[in-house]
N, C-alpha and C positions, 0 to 999 in steps of 0.2 A: 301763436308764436311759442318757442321755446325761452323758457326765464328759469335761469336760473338764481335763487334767494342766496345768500350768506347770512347765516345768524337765526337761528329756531328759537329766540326771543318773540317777546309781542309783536313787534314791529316785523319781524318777518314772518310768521304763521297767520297775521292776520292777512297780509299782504297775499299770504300766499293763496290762503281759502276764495279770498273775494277774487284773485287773479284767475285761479281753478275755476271758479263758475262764470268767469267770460268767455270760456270756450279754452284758456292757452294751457299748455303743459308747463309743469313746475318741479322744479327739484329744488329741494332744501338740502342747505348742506351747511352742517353743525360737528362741532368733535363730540358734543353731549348725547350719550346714546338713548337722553328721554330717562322717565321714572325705571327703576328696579321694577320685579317682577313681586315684591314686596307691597311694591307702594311707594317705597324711600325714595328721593331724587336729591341727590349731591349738589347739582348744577355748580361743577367746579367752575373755575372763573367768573361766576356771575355774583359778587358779594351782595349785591343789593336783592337778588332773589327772595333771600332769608328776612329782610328787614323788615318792616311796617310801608306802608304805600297808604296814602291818600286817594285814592282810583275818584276821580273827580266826574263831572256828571257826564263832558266830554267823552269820555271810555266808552259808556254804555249808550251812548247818543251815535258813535261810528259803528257800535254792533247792531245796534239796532236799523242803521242806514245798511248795512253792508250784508249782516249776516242775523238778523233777529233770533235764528233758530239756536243760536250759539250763545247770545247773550240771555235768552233762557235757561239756556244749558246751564251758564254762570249762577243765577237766582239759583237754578234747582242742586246747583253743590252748595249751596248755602249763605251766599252774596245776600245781602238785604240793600234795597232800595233807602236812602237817605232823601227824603221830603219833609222841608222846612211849611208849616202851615202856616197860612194868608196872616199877614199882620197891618191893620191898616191899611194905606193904598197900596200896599204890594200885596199879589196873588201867592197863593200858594205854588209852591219852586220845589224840582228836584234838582239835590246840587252832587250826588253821588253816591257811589257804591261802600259799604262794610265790606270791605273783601281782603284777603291775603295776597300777595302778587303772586304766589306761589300758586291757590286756587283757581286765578286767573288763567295761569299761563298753560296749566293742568288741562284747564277745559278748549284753550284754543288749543293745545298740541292734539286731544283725542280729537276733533274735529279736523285739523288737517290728517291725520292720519288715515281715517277716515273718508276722507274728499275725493271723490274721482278724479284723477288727472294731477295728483299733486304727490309724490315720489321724496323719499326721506333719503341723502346719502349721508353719511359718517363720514367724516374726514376734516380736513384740513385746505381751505380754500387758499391756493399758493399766488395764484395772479390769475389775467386772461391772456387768453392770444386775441392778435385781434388781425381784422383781415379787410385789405380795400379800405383801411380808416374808421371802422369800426368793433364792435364785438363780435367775437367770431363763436369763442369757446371759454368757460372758466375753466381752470385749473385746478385740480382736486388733489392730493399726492400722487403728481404726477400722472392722473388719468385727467382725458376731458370730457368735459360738458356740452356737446353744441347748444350753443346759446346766442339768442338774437336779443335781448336783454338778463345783464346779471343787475340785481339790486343788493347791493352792501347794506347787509342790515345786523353786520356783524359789530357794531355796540360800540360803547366808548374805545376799548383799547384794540378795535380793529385798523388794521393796516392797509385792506386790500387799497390797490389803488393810490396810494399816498402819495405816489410820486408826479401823479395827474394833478394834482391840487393844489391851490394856493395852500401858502403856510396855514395853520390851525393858530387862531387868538383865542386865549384863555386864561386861568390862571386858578391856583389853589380857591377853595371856599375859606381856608382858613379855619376849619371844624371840623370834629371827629366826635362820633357817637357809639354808645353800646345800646342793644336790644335784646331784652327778652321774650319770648310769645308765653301767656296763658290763658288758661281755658276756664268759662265760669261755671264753678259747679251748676248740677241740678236745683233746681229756683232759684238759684242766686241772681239777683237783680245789677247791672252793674253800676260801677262806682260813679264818681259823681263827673258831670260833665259842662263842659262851659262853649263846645264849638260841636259845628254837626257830626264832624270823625271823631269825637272822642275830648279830649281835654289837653291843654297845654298852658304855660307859666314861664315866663321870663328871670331869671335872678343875675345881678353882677355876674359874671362869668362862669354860667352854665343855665340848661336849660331842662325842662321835664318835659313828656308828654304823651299820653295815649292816643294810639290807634286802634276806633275798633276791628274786630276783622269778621269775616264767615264764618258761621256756625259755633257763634257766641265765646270766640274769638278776640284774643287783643293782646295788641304790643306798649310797652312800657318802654320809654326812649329816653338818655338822658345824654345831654350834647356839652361836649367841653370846645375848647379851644383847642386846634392841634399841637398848636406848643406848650401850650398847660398840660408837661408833664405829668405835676404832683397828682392830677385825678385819671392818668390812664389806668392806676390800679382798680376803677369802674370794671374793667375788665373780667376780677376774680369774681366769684357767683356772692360769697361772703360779704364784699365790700359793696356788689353793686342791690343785693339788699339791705344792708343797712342803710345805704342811702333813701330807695324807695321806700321804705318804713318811714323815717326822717322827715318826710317832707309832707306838709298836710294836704290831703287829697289825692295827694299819689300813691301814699301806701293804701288806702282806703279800698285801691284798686285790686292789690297784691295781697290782700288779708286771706290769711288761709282758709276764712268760713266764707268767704267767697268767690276764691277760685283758685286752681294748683298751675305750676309752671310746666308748658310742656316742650322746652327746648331751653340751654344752655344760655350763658350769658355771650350773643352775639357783637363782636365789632366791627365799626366800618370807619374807612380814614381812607385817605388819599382822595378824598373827593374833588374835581374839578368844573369850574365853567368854563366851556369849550363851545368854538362853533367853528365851522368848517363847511363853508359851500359847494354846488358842485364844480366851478370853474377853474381856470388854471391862471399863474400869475398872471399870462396875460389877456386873461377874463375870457376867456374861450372854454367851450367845451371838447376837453383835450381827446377823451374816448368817445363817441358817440355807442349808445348800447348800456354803457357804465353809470350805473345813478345812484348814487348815496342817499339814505334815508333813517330818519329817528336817533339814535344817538350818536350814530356817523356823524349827524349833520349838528345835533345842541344837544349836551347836558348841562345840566343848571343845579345847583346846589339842593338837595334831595330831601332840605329841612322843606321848602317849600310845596312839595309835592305836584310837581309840575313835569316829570318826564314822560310818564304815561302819554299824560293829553297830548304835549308836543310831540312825541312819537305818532301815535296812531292820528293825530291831526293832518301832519304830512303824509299819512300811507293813504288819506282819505282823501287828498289834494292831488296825489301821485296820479290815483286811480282814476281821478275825472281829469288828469292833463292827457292819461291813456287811451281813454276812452275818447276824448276827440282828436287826436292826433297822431299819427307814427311813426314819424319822423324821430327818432330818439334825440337828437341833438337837438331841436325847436322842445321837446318836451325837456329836456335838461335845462335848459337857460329859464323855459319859464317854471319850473318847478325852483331854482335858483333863484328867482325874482319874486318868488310868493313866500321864500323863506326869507328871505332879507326883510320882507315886510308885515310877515304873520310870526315869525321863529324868531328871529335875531331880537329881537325887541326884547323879549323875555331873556335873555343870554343877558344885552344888556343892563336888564335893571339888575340881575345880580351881581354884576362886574361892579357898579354902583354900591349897589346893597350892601354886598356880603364885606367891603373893606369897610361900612360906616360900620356894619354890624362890630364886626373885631373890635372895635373902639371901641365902642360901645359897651362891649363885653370886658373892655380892659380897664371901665370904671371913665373914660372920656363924655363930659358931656357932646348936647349936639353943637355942630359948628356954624352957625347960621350965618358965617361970610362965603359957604357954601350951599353950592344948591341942596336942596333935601331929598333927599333918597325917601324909596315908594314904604321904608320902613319907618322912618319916624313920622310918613303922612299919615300911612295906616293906624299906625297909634296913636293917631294925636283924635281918633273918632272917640276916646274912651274919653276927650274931655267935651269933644262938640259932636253926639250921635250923629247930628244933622248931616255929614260929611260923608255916610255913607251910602249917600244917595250917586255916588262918584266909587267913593272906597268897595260898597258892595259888588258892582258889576265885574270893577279888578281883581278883587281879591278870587272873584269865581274865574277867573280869565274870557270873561266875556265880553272885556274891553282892554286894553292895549293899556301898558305902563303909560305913555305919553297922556291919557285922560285925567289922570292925577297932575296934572299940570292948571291944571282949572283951580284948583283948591289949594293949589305950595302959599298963595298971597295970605291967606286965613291960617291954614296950620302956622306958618313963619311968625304970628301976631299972638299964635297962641303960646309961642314957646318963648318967643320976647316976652310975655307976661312974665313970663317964671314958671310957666306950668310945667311937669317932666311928670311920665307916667308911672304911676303908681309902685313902684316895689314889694311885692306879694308878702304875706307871713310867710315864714320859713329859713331853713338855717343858709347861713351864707358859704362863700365858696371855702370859706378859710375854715368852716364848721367840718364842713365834708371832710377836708384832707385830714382835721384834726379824727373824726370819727372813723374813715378808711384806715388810716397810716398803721394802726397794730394791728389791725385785720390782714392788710399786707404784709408786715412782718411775719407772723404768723402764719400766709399760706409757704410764705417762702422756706 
């Protein structure tokens, strides 16, 4: 069949490769004309392009099912395999990739480009026509597509289609972050680390944390509150290294003997959790042919490092509802019913999460005449390990937020004690604004 993609994101070039090798013809259709003839790639509109990514083991578990030759291709630009060694009665695990999103997205576009039967158009996807009750054609500025499926894989701030849809539930994360990328000299060993992507640290209201990336690679993250004006001067390059110096184990990262910065001080804000299914208010599948996928359908607060997996999770759900069925509208409802019960879950514990977090961050202790959010479960493992025999499978998302429901009786006992976790050395939030504030003046 003819399908036409919106969005030359992961979610739609992977979509489109694995679609290309079932026999169908595919046309992608993006405003981003791909990398420069340099190398360089802008990828305007996409902020989170540039940012640090957690590419969780998920990623490379769909490449490997769908396209192996390409999740090689990932290793050979310099992705490294993340494998946790056997401890006790748990075997040795791989839980994910060192990789840039940038390097990721590099290697699936030369592979769709590349792909027999998968076609690149430039443009601006306006709507479809549709014909007899279904997809007929997308709409491209004002040229068409014949298409007997279009997939919206055009991202959070895409539109196609909107008016087919139930309203979108969501709302702010309440967080905003700056990043920088660097690179570790020749033998330098990198800094010191406490998770399998790198390291990270909690303080009252803000947060530090490395990413590592491909080919000895890595991002430096440091997270305010949105409203916490007084630290958007994180921003200026000056300000947001005195901070990383500042802080023990993060500057340790950033030392000039071992390793130089090779990209500007990046921000990102406006972040939201959103979900958005394929049906219409009144739970119908309003287009038949029309099917949203990956951030169309969930983004989720980006501290967690969870849109990859749910992206290309659902393009790999897509792809076996395709493959037995073709009927577009029986595969729309139940692609719609695998996300309410595999996708929305994750939407929800951020909706959860991300308001205790703000509290949290605004110096509130926990409120335990409320239920506990999957963050202060997770943390309460640093006073009873035992706990991650539950905690571990979630945190890798190999079991569903509701599994942490087994263990809220024991965390809630543990924070009735009096226990609250730990507070790292390091300067506080009111240290920062004091240490930035003439560094600000001064760029000014």
């Amino acid at each position: 069949m003819d399908v036409s993609i919106v969005g030359a994101g992961p979610t739609g070039l992977f979509s489109a490769i694995a679609l290309a090798r079932r026999g169908h013809r595919v046309s992608v259709v993006d405003r981003d004309p791909g990398p420069a003839a340099d190398g360089t790639w802008e990828r305007k509109g996409v902020m989170q392009f540039h940012h640090p990514h957690g590419v969780r083991q998920q990623v490379p578990d769909c490449l490997k099912a769908e396209m192996p030759d390409v999740g090689r291709a990932v290793l050979a630009a310099g992705a490294e395999q993340i494998a946790l060694p056997a401890e006790g009665a748990r075997p040795a695990m791989k839980v994910g990739l060192w990789c840039r999103r940038s390097t990721l997205e590099r290697v699936l576009r030369a592979a769709a480009v590349a792909e027999p039967g998968v076609a690149f158009k430039r443009g601006h996807a306006d709507g479809v026509r549709q014909s007899g009750g279904r997809v007929a054609a997308l709409l491209v500025d004002g040229d068409e597509l014949p298409a007997d499926l279009v997939l919206n894989a055009s991202g959070r701030s895409g539109k196609l289609g909107t008016a087919l849809r139930a309203p979108e539930g969501g709302a702010d994360c309440g967080l905003a972050y700056v990043s920088r990328h660097y690179a570790l000299l020749p033998g330098a060993e990198p800094g010191p680390q406490n998770n399998p992507f790198g390291w990270m640290k909690r303080w009252p209201g803000y947060m530090c944390a490395v990413f590592m990336g491909d080919s000895r690679t890595f991002s430096l993250l440091v997270v305010r509150l949105s409203r916490d004006r007084e630290l958007v001067a994180l921003r200026h390059e000056a300000a947001f290294e005195a901070v990383v110096r500042s802080v023990p184990g993060f500057g340790e990262w950033a030392d000039p003997g071992r390793s130089r910065p090779i990209t500007g001080v990046l921000p990102g804000g406006q972040l939201r959790n959103a979900y958005r299914g394929q049906l219409d208010e009144a739970g119908r599948v309003a287009l038949p042919g029309l099917i949203h996928v990956g951030d169309a359908v969930c983004t989720t607060n980006p501290i967690a490092g969870r849109g990859l997996t749910t992206s290309l999770l659902q393009a790999c759900r897509l792809l076996t509802l395709l493959d037995a069925d073709d009927d577009p509208a029986s595969v729309a409802a139940a692609f719609d019913q695998w996300c309410e019960e595999r996708i929305r879950p994750w939407f929800d514990d951020h909706m959860a999460w991300d308001v205790d977090e703000q509290r949290q961050w605004a110096g509130e202790d926990v409120d335990l005449s409320r239920p506990l959010t999957s963050g202060h479960i997770t943390a309460a493992a640093e006073a009873d390990p035992s706990l991650m025999r539950v905690i571990g499978p979630f945190i890798a998302m190999e079991a569903l937020p509701a599994t942490l429901t087994a263990i809220e009786p024991r965390v809630r006992d543990i924070y009735a004690s009096g226990w609250r976790p730990e507070v790292p050395a390091g300067p506080s939030r009111e240290d920062l604004i004091e240490l930035i504030t003439p560094l600000t003046a001064a760029a000014r």
